[in-house]
C-alpha positions as CSV (number, residue, x, y, z in Angstrom):
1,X,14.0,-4.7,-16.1
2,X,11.6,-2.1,-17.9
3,X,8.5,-4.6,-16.5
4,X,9.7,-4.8,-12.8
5,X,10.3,-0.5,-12.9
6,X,6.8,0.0,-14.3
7,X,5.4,-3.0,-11.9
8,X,7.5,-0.5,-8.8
9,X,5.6,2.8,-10.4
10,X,2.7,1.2,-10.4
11,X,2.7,-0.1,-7.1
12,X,4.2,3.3,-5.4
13,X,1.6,5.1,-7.8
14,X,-1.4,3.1,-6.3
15,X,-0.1,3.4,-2.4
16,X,-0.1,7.0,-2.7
17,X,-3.7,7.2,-4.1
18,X,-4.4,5.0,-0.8
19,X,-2.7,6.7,1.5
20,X,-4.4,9.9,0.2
21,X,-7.9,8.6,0.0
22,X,-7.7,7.7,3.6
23,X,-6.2,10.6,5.0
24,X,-9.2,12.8,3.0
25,X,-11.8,10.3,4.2
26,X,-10.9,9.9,8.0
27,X,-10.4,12.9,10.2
28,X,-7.8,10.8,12.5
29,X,-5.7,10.7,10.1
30,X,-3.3,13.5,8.7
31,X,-0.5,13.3,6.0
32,X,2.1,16.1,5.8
33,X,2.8,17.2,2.2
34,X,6.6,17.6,2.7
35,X,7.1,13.6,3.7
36,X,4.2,12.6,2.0
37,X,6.7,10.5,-0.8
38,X,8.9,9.1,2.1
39,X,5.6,8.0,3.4
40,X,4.6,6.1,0.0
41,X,8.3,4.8,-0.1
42,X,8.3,3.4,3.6
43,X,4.6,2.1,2.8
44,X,5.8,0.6,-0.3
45,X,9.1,-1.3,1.3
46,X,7.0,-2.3,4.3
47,X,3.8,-3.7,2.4
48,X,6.6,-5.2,0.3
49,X,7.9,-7.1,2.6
50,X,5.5,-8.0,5.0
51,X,2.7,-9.7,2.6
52,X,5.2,-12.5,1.4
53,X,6.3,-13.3,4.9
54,X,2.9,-13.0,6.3
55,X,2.0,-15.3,3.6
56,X,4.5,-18.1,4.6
57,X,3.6,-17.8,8.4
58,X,0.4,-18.2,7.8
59,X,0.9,-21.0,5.6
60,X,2.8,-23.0,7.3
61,X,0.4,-22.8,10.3
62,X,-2.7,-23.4,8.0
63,X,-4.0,-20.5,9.4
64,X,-7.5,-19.3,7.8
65,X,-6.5,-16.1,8.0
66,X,-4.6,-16.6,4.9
67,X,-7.2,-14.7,3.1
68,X,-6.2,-11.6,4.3
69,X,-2.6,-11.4,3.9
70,X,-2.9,-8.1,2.5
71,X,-5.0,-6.2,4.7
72,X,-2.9,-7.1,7.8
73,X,0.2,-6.4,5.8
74,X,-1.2,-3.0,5.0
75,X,-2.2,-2.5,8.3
76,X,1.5,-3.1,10.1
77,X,2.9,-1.7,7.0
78,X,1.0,1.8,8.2
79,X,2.2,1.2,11.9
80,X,6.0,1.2,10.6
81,X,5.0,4.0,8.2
82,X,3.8,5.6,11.3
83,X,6.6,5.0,13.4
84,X,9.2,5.3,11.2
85,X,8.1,8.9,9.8
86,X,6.9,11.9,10.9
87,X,4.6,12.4,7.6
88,X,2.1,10.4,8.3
89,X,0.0,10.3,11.5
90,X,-3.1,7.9,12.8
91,X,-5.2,8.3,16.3
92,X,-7.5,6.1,17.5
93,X,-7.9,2.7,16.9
94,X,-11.1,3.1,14.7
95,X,-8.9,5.3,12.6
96,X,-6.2,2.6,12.5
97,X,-8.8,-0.2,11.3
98,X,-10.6,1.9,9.0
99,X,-7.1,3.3,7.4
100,X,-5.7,-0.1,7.1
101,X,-8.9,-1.1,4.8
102,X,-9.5,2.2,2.9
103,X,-5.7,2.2,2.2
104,X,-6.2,-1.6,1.2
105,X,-9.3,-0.7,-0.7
106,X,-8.1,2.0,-2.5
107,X,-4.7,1.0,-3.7
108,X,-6.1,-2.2,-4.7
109,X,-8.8,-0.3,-7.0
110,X,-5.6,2.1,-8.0
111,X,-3.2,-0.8,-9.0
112,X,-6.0,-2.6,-11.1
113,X,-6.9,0.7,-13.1
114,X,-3.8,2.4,-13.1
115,X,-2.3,-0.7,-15.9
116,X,-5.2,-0.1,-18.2
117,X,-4.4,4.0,-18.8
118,X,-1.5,3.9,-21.0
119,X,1.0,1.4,-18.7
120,X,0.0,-1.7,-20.5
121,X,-0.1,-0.6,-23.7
122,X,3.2,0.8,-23.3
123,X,4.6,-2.3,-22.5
124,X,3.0,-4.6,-25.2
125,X,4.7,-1.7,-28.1
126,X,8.0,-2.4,-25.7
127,X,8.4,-5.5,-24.8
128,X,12.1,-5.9,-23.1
């Protein structure tokens, strides 16, 4: 239980640093401060969701897009976020592809470093 809580910070820890280093990066995109974690949450959920499924579509059709699961599940994942809240907002379509792969990108980096500054070792003392 302990694992799958830190595996969640982690993963909500390392969509926020996404979602921030695109909205500093690209000008066409703004993030309000006051929905900024129902942003990360909705991202989260939605990302969550989507890569699994877009994994098994894609499967089954033996689709070569396979390889990037992720990035297109990022990049709806930001159209719900969008949709869904009012925190978050992308214009123009450059913006939209651009987002989808710094918010990829980033939170890809994020989720590979964030383990190594005090997550993992706090798991190996607690093991549960």
């Amino acid at each position: 239980m302990i694992r799958f809580l830190v595996r969640t910070l982690v993963m909500l820890l390392a969509n926020a640093i996404g979602l921030i280093v695109a909205a500093v990066v690209l000008e066409g995109m703004t993030l309000d401060v006051s929905g900024f974690l129902i942003d990360v949450v909705i991202f989260t959920v939605a990302f969550g969701l989507m890569t699994p499924f877009m994994a098994n579509q894609l499967r089954k059709r033996q689709s070569s897009a396979l390889g990037g699961v992720a990035l297109i599940a990022t990049l709806i994942a930001l159209l719900i976020t969008d949709v869904i809240s009012d925190g978050m907002t992308i214009t123009g379509l450059t913006n939209w592809v651009l987002a989808a792969v710094i918010v990829w990108a980033a939170s890809l980096l994020a989720a590979f470093i964030l383990p190594f500054l005090g997550l993992k070792k706090y798991l190996q003392e607690n093991p549960r």
